[in-house]
C-alpha positions in Angstrom: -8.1 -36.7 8.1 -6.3 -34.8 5.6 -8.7 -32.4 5.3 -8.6 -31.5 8.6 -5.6 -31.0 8.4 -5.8 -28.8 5.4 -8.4 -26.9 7.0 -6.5 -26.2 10.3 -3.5 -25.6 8.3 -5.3 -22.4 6.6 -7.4 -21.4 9.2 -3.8 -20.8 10.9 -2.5 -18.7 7.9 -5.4 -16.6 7.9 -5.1 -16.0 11.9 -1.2 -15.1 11.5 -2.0 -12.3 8.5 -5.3 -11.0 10.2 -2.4 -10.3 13.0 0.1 -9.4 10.6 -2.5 -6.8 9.8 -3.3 -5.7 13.2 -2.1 -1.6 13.3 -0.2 -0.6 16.2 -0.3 2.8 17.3 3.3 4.8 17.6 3.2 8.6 19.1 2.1 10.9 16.6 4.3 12.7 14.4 6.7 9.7 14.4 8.9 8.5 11.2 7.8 11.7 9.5 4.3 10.9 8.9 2.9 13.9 9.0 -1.2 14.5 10.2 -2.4 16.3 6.3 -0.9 13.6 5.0 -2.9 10.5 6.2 -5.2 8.4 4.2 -8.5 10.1 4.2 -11.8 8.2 5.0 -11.3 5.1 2.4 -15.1 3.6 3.8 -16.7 5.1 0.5 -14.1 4.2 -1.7 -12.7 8.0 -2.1 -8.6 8.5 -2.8 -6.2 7.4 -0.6 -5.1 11.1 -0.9 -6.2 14.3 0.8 -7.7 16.1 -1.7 -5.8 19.5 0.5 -2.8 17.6 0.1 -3.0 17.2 -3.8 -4.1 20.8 -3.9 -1.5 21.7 -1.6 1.2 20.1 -4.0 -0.2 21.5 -6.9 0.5 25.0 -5.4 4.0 24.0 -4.5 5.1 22.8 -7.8 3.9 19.6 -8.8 3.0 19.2 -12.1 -0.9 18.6 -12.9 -2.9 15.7 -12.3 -3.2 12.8 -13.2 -0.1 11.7 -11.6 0.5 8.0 -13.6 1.4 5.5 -11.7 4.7 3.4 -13.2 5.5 0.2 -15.0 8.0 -0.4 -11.7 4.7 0.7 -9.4 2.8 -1.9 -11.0 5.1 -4.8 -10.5 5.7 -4.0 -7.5 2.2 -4.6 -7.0 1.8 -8.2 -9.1 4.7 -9.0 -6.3 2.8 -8.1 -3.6 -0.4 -10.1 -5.0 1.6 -13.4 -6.0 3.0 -13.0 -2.1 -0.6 -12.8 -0.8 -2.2 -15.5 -3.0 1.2 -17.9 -2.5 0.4 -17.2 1.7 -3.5 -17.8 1.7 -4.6 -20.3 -0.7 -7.7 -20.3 -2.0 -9.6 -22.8 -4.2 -12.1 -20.7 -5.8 -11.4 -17.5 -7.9 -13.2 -15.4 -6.6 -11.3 -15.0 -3.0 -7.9 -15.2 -4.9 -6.1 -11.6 -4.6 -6.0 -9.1 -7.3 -4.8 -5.8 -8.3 -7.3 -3.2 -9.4 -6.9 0.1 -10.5 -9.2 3.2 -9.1 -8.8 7.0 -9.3 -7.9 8.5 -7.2 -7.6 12.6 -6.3 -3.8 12.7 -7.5 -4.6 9.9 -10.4 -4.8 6.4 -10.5 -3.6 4.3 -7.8 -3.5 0.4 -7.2 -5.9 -0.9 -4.9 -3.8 -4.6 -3.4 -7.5 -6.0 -2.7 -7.5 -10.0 -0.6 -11.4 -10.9 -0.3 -10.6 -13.4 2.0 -9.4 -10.9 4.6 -11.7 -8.3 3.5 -14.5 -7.7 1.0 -14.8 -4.0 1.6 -11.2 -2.2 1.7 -8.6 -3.0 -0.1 -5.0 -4.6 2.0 -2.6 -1.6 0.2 -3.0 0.6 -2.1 0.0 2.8 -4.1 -0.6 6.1 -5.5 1.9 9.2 -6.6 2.7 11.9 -4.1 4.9 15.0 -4.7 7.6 15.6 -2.6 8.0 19.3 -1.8 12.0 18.9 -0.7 13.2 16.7 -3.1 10.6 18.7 -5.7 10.0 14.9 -7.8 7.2 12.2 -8.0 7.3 9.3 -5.8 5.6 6.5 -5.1 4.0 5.5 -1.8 2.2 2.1 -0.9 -0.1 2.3 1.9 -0.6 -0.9 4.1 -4.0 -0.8 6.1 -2.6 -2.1 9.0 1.2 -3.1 10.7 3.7 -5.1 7.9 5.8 -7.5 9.9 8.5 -10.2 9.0 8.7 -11.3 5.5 6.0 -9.0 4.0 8.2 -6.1 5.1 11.2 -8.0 3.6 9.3 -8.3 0.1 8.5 -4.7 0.4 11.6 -3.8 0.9 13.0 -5.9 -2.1 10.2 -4.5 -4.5 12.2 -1.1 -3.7 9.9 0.6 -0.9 11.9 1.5 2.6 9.6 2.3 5.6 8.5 6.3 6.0 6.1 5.5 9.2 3.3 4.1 10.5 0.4 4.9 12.5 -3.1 3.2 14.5 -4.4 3.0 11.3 -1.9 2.0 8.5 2.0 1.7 7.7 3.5 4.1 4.7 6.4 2.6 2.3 8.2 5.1 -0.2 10.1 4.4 -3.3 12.8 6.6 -3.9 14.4 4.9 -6.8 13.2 6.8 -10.0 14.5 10.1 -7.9 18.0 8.4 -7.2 18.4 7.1 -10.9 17.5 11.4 -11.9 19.7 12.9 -9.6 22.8 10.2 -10.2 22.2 11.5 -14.4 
């Protein structure tokens, strides 16, 4: 009986974050995501960059690549993977969540993967991106897919406040490593 139980019990998480998941399409151009800027194709495991857009920096003033991610970026990211493997539980290692790190076109980036969601594409991933008005570094976490309720509270606390979202994914920004330079 208390398997059953068990069993219903996480077939009901994994509903509720399959949902949690689920994008929802705003009109275009809203919260300042801008169209050059989207995720490119990420079925063949390329950068979650434009390679235009990094080029595009680069001629604006960015420094070179690699872009390194930072200490904060990565435990920003062990919070986001204790969240996920705290929310689905999973007996066996290997459908427990994990952080890996790729490269991508502006440098490495951290790929949030969950393989019991999905095997092939990763949940979020954070990589550098140069801001051309601000002219610094910053850190942006993609989400594949809409970040409701406490996720979005978590991501908030790690230090990322909402820049947009779109069909396909919801963009967070960190801004702190700019505000602690400019208040120096």
């Amino acid at each position: 009986m208390s398997f059953l139980v068990a069993a219903a019990a996480l077939l009901f998480v994994t509903c509720a974050l399959a949902l949690v998941f689920r994008g929802r399409t705003l009109p275009a151009g809203s919260h300042g995501v801008e169209g050059d800027d989207l995720p490119s194709d990420r079925s063949n495991g390329t950068s979650v960059l434009p390679w235009k857009s990094v080029q595009r920096s680069i001629e604006n003033g960015a420094p070179p690549t690699p872009w390194i991610v930072r200490r904060e970026d990565r435990e920003a990211m062990a919070v986001l993977e204790r969240f996920f493997a705290r929310a689905i539980p999973n007996p066996t290692d290997d459908g427990r969540p994990f952080v890996e790190e790729t490269l991508g076109h502006g440098g490495p980036q951290l790929e949030l993967r969950v393989p019991i969601l999905s095997t092939k594409t990763p949940v979020a991933v954070l990589a550098r991106t140069w801001d051309p008005v601000d002219r610094c570094l910053e850190s942006n976490l993609y989400f594949f897919g809409a970040v409701d309720g406490r996720l979005a509270k978590i991501v908030s606390a790690t230090g990322f406040e909402s820049k947009g979202s779109s069909s396909d994914f919801t963009l967070y920004r960190n801004r702190q490593g700019f505000a602690r330079r400019r208040s120096a």
